[in-house]
C-alpha positions in Angstrom: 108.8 112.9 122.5 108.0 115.7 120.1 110.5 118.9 120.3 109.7 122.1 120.6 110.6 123.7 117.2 110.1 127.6 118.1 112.9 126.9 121.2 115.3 129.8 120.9 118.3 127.0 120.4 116.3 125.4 117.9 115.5 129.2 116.3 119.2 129.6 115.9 120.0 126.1 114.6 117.3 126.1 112.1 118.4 129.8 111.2 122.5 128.2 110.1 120.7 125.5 108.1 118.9 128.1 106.1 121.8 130.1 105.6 123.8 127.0 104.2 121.4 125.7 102.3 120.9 129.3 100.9 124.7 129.3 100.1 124.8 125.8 98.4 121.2 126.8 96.8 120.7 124.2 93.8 123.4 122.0 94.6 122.0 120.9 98.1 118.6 118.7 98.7 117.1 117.8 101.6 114.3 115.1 101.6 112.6 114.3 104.9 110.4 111.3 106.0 107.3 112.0 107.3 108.5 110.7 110.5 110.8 113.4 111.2 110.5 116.0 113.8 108.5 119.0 112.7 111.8 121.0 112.9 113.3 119.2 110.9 110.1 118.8 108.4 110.2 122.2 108.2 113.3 122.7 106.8 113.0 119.4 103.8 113.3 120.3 100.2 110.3 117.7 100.2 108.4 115.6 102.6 107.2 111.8 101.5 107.0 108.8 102.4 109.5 105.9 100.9 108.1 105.5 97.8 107.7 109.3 96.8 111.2 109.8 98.2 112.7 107.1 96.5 111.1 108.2 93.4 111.9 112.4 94.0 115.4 111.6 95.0 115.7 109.5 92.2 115.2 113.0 89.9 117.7 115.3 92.0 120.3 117.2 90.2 121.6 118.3 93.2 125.0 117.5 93.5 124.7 116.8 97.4 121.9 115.2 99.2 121.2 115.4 103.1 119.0 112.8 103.4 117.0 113.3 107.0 115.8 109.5 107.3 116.5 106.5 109.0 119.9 104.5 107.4 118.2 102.2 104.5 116.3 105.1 102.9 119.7 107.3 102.7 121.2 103.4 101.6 118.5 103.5 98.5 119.1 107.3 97.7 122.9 106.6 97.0 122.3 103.3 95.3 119.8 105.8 92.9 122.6 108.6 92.9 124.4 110.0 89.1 128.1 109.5 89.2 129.3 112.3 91.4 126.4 112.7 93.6 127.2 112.8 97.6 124.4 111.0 99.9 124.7 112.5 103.7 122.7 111.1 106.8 123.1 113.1 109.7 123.1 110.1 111.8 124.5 106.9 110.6 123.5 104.9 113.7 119.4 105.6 112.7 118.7 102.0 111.7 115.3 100.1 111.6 115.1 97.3 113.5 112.7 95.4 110.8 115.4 95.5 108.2 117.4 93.9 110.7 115.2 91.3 111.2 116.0 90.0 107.5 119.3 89.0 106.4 120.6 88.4 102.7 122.4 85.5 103.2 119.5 83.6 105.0 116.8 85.2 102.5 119.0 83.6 99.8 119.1 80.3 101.3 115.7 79.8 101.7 115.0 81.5 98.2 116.8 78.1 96.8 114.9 76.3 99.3 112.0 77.3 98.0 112.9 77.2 94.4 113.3 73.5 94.4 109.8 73.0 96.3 107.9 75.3 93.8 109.5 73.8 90.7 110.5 77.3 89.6 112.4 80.6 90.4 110.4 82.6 93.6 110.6 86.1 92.9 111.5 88.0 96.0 109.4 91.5 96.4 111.4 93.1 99.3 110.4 95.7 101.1 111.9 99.2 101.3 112.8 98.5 105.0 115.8 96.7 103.9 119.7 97.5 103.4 121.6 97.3 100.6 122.6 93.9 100.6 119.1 92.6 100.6 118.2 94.6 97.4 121.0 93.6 95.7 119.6 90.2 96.5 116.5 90.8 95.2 117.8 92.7 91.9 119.8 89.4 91.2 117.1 87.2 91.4 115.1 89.6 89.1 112.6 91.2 91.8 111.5 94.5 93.1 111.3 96.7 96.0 108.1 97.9 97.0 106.4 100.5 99.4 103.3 100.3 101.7 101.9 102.7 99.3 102.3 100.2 96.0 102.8 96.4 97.3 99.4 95.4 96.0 100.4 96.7 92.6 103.7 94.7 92.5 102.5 91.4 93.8 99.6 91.8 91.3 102.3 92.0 88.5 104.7 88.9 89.4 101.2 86.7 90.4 99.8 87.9 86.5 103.0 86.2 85.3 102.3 83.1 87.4 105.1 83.8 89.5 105.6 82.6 92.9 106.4 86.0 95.4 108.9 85.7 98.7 107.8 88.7 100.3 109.8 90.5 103.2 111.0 91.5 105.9 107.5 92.4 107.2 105.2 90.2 107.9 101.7 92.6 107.9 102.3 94.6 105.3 102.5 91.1 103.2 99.4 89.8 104.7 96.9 92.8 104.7 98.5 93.4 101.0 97.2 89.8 100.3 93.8 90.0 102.1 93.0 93.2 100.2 93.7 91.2 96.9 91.7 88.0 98.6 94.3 85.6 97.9 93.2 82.1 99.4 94.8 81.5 102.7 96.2 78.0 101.4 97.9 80.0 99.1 99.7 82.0 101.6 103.1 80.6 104.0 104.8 81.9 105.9 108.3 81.5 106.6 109.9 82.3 110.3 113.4 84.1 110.8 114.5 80.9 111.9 114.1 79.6 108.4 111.5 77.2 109.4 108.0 76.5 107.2 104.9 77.0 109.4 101.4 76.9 107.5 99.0 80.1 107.8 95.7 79.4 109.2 95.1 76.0 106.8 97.7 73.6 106.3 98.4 74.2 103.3 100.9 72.7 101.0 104.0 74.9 101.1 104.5 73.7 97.0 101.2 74.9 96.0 101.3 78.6 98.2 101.9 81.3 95.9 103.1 83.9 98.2 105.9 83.4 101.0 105.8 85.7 104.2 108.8 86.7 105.7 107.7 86.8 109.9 109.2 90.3 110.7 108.0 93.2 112.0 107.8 96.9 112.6 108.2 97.6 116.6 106.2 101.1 116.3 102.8 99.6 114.4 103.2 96.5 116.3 102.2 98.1 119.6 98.7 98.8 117.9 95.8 96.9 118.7 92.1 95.8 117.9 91.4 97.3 121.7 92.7 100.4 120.9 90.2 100.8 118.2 87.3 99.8 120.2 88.4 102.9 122.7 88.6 105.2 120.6 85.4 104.9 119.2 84.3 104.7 122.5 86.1 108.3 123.4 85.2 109.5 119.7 82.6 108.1 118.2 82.2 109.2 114.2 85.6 109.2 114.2 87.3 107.8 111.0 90.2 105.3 112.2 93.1 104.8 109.9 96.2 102.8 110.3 99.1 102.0 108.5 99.1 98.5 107.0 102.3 97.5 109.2 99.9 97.0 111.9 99.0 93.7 112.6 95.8 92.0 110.3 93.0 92.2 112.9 93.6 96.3 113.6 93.3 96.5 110.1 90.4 94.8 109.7 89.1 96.5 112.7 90.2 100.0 111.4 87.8 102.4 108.8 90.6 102.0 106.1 94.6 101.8 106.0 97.1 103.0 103.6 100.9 104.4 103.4 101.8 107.3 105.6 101.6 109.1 102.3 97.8 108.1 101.9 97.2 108.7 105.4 98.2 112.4 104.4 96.4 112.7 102.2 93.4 111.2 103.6 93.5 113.8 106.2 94.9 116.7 104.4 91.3 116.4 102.4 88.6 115.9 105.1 86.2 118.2 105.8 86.8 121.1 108.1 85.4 119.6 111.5 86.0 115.9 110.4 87.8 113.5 113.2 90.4 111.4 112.8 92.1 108.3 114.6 95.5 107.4 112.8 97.6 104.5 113.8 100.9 105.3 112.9 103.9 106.9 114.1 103.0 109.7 116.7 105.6 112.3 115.7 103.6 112.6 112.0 100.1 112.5 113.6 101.2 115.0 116.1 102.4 117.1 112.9 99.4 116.2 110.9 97.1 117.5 113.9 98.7 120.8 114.1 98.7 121.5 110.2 95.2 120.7 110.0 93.9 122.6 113.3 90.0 122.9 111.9 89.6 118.6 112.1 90.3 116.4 115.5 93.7 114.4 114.9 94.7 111.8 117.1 97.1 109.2 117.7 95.5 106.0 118.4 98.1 105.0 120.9 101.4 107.4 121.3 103.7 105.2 119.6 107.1 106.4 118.4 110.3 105.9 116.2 113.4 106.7 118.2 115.5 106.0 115.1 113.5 109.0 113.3 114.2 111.3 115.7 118.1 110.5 116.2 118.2 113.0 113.0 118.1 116.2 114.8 118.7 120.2 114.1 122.0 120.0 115.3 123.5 116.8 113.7 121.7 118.1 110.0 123.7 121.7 110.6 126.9 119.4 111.1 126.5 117.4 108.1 125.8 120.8 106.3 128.9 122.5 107.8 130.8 119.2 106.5 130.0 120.2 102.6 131.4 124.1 103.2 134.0 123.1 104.6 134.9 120.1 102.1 133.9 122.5 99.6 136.8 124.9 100.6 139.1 122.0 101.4 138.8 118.8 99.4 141.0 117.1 102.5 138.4 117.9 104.8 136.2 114.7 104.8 132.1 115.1 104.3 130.2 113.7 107.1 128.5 110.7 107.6 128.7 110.0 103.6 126.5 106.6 102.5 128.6 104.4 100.1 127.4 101.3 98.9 129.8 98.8 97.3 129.7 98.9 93.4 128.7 95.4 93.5 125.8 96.2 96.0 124.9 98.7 94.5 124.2 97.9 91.0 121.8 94.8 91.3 120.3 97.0 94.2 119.7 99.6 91.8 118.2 96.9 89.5 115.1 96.1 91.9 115.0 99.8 92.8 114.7 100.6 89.6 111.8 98.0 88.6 109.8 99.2 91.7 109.2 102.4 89.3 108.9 100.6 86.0 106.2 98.9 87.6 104.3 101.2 89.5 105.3 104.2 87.0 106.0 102.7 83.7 109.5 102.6 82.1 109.7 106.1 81.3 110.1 107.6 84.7 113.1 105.8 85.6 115.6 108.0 86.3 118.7 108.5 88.0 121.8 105.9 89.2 124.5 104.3 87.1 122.8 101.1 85.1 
């Protein structure tokens, strides 16, 4: 799965990116997830995770953005863009199947559902592994986005103001947030893609759970499991194991610690020369991570990839690129791949966007978009 970089076609691809993006110098950003090939990494104006590219795109001045992500993160940095700004994704068919799993109109029936059962408006706290249209939803119904890197943070804030939190598409993320903030189990429902009620461990009383759990998924963490954990430290003992919180409750509470591919990062980025690490998470970045930091042991905990990441590849971001020179010298000519969102979409999308950083950053940082 992971590309050779130094290739001699990859050489001379990566060398016409840098000459266009040296020709369109301020006016050009490209933002990478840290899923990308290290190619492609390589070549980002900056490397995050959702939240910190959400937050960093939000900022750009650039008047064109290449965003090398899957399709909702390019969705969230056009719903974010000033008047004027262009949002590129060098492949529009790099979806996620979790936001798939989630769909507004069915999330919005069961919002009232659940409305009339609590007595009171639920707040939905989506996910940033959602499209547009779910946003928007959320914005209306006066909500926020949130990242793996600052769910606890946001539920904390709506369950301070005695609200009630639907929280989706993904299932784990929403559990393991709520077992780090030791939320009662009969306080916690969760709610199948069927649209169906099914109690959590106790059966509880849906009107007296405080937190609604979407049941989706990501495919990639999903694959992870308490077994894998128990080899490794069988093949590595001393090894610290870290996973993202996407995978499922008991490999969390069978890992050393979890956190956003951000913290997982970081987490390795400051070990100790010689430390060993086991990190359940996309294999492309722990493949990446390992060969940054060649003085500690990195290793997958099971190879485990997302083919959506790597759709965005040397030769589809040159294309895109070629598309803004040559718009650039002919307005006819169309730009590539351009994200649009409907106005309509957009705005209340922009809304819960935009409260994700009040939250988490206070209301001073939020920047960017059309109100």
């Amino acid at each position: 799965m992971t590309a050779n970089g130094n290739a001699p076609g990859n050489q001379d691809l990566s060398q016409q990116i840098r000459a266009i993006k040296q020709r369109l110098g301020s006016r050009l950003v490209m933002p990478a997830h840290h899923y990308q090939r290290a190619e492609i990494v390589a070549l980002a104006d900056f490397i995050g995770d959702s939240y910190r590219l959400a937050k960093e795109g939000a900022a750009a001045q650039a008047d064109y953005i290449v965003f090398c992500g899957v399709r909702f993160m390019a969705e969230s940095a056009a719903i974010l863009a000033r008047p004027g700004q262009k949002v590129l994704i060098p492949d529009p068919v790099a979806g996620c199947p979790m936001a798939d799993m989630i769909e507004a109109e069915a999330a919005e029936t069961i919002l009232q559902s659940l409305d009339k059962l609590c007595g009171q408006t639920v707040i939905p706290l989506t996910y940033m592994n959602s499209y547009a249209d779910m946003k928007a939803l959320t914005g209306r119904r006066g909500g926020a986005i949130c990242t793996s890197s600052n769910a606890a943070k946001l539920l904390t804030h709506y369950f301070a103001a005695g609200q009630p939190v639907f929280f989706g598409p993904d299932y784990n993320l929403g559990i393991n947030t709520a077992r780090q903030l030791k939320l009662p189990a009969a306080e916690i429902f969760r709610v199948a893609r069927d649209g169906s009620r099914h109690g959590l461990v106790l059966d509880a009383d849906p009107a007296k759970a405080r937190l609604y759990l979407w049941d989706g998924f990501c495919h990639v963490h999903k694959r992870f499991k308490p077994e894998d954990i128990a080899a490794a430290r069988q093949r590595h003992p001393g090894s610290h194991i870290i996973v993202h919180p996407e995978s499922d409750e008991a490999v969390v509470q069978a890992a050393d610690s979890s956190g956003s591919t951000e913290a997982i990062y970081k987490a390795v980025a400051t070990g100790q020369p010689g430390s060993s690490w086991i990190v359940g998470t996309e294999a492309s970045f722990v493949h990446r991570i390992a060969a940054e930091f060649g003085d500690r042991l990195v290793l997958p905990l099971r190879e485990s990839y997302c083919f959506n990441m790597a759709r965005i590849t040397l030769d589809n971001v040159l294309a895109c690129l070629q598309s803004i020179e040559s718009h650039e010298s002919t307005a006819a000519k169309p730009l590539l791949h351009l994200v649009q969102v409907d106005e309509a979409i957009r705005s209340d999308a922009a809304a819960a966007l935009k409260a994700m950083i009040a939250i988490v950053e206070g209301p001073a940082l939020v920047q960017g978009g059309r109100s």
